[in-house]
C-alpha positions as CSV (number, residue, x, y, z in Angstrom):
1,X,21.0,-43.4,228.8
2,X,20.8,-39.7,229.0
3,X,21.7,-37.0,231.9
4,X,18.2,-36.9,232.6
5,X,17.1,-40.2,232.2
6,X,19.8,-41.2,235.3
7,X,18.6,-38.7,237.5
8,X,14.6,-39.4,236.9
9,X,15.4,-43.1,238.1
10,X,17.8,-42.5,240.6
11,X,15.6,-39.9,242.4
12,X,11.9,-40.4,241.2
13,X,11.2,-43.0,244.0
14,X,12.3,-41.3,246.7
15,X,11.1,-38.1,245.6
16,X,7.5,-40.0,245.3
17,X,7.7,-41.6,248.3
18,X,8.7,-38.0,250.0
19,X,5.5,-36.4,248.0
20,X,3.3,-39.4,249.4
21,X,4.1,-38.8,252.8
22,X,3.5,-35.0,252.7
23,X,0.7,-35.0,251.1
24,X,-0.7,-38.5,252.0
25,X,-2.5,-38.5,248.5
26,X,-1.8,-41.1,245.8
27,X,-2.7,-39.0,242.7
28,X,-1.3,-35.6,243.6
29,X,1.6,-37.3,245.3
30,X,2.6,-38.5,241.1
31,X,1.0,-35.0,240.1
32,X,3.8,-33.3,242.1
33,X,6.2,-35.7,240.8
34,X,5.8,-34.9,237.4
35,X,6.1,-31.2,237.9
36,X,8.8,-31.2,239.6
37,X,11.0,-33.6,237.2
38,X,9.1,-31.4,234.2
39,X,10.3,-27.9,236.1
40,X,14.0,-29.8,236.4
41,X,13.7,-30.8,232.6
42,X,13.0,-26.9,231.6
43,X,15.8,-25.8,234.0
44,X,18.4,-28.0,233.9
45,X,20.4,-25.9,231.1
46,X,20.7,-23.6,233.4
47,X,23.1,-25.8,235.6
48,X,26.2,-27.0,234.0
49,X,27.9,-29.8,234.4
């Protein structure tokens, strides 16, 4: 399993369920979760470990 891969399933459902609640909107609630996991994806060079 890869770096990334760990975090998107350790954080994706609470991230979602954070989204949901702010936004109270199914569809942009998973929008927002794929831009945000896409924006970590380009970035997370930028962050060693």
């Amino acid at each position: 399993m890869s770096g990334f891969q760990e975090i998107y399933e350790t954080y994706s459902r609470p991230v979602y369920r954070f989204l949901l609640a702010l936004t109270r909107n199914e569809t942009m609630a998973e929008d927002l979760l794929q831009d945000v996991f896409y924006q970590a994806l380009l970035h997370i060079d930028r962050h060693g470990t």
